[in-house]
C-alpha positions as CSV (number, residue, x, y, z in Angstrom):
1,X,54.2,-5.3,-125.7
2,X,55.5,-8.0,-123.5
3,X,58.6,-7.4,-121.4
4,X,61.7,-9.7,-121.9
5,X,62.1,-12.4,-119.7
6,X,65.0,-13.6,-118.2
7,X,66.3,-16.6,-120.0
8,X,69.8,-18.5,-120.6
9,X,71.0,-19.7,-123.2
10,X,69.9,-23.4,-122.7
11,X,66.3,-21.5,-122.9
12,X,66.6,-19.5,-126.2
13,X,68.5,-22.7,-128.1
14,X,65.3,-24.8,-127.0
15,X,63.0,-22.4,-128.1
16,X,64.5,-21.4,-131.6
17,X,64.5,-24.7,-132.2
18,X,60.5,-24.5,-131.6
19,X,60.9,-21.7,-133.9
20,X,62.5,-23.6,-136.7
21,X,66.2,-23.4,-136.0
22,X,68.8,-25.8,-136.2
23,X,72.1,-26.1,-134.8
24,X,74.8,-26.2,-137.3
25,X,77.8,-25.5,-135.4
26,X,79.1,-25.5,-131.8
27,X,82.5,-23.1,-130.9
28,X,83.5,-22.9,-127.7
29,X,80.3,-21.8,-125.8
30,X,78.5,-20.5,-128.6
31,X,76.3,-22.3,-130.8
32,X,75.3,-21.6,-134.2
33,X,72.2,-22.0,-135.5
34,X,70.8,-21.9,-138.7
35,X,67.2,-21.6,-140.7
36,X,66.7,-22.3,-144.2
37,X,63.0,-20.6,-145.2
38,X,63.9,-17.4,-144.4
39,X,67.4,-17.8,-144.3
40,X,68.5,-16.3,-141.0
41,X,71.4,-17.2,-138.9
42,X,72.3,-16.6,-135.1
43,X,74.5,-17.3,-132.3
44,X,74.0,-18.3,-128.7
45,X,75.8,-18.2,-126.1
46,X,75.9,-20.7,-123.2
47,X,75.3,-17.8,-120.4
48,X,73.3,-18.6,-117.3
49,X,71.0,-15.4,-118.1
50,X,71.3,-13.6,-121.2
51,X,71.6,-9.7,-121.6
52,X,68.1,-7.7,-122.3
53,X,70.7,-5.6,-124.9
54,X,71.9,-9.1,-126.5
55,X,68.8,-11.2,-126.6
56,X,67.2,-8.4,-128.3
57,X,69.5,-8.4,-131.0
58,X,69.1,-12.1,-131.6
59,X,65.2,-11.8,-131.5
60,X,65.5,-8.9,-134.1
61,X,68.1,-10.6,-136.4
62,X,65.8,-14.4,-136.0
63,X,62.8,-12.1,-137.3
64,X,60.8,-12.7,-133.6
65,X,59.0,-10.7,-132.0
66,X,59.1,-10.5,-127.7
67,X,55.5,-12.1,-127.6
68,X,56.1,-14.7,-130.1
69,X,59.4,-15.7,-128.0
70,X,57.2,-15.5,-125.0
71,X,55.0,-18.1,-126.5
72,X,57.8,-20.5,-127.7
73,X,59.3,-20.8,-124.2
């Protein structure tokens, strides 16, 4: 299993969109994003570098695994 890179958030948007995501919503610094088939939904902060603890979760709740985020960055 691959470690988890250090990304921000510019970096995870762009690559759950490779993944299938869409931006529904922007709050503040967060944006939402949404896919239909499977449903999921996360949100992203704007952060310079995201949390290992954080962008865990949102790999875990999107259904990706650390080498398939890997490959979409």
């Amino acid at each position: 299993m691959t470690k988890l890179p250090d990304v921000s958030g510019k970096q995870c948007i762009k690559a759950l969109e490779r993944a299938g995501f869409k931006i529904v919503r922007v709050e503040g610094s967060h944006h939402y994003m949404r896919r239909s088939l499977p449903f999921c939904q996360v949100s992203v902060p704007l952060h310079r570098s995201l949390k290992k603890g954080l962008l865990h979760g949102l790999l875990r709740a999107a259904g990706l695994s650390v080498d398939d985020f890997v490959k979409l960055l």
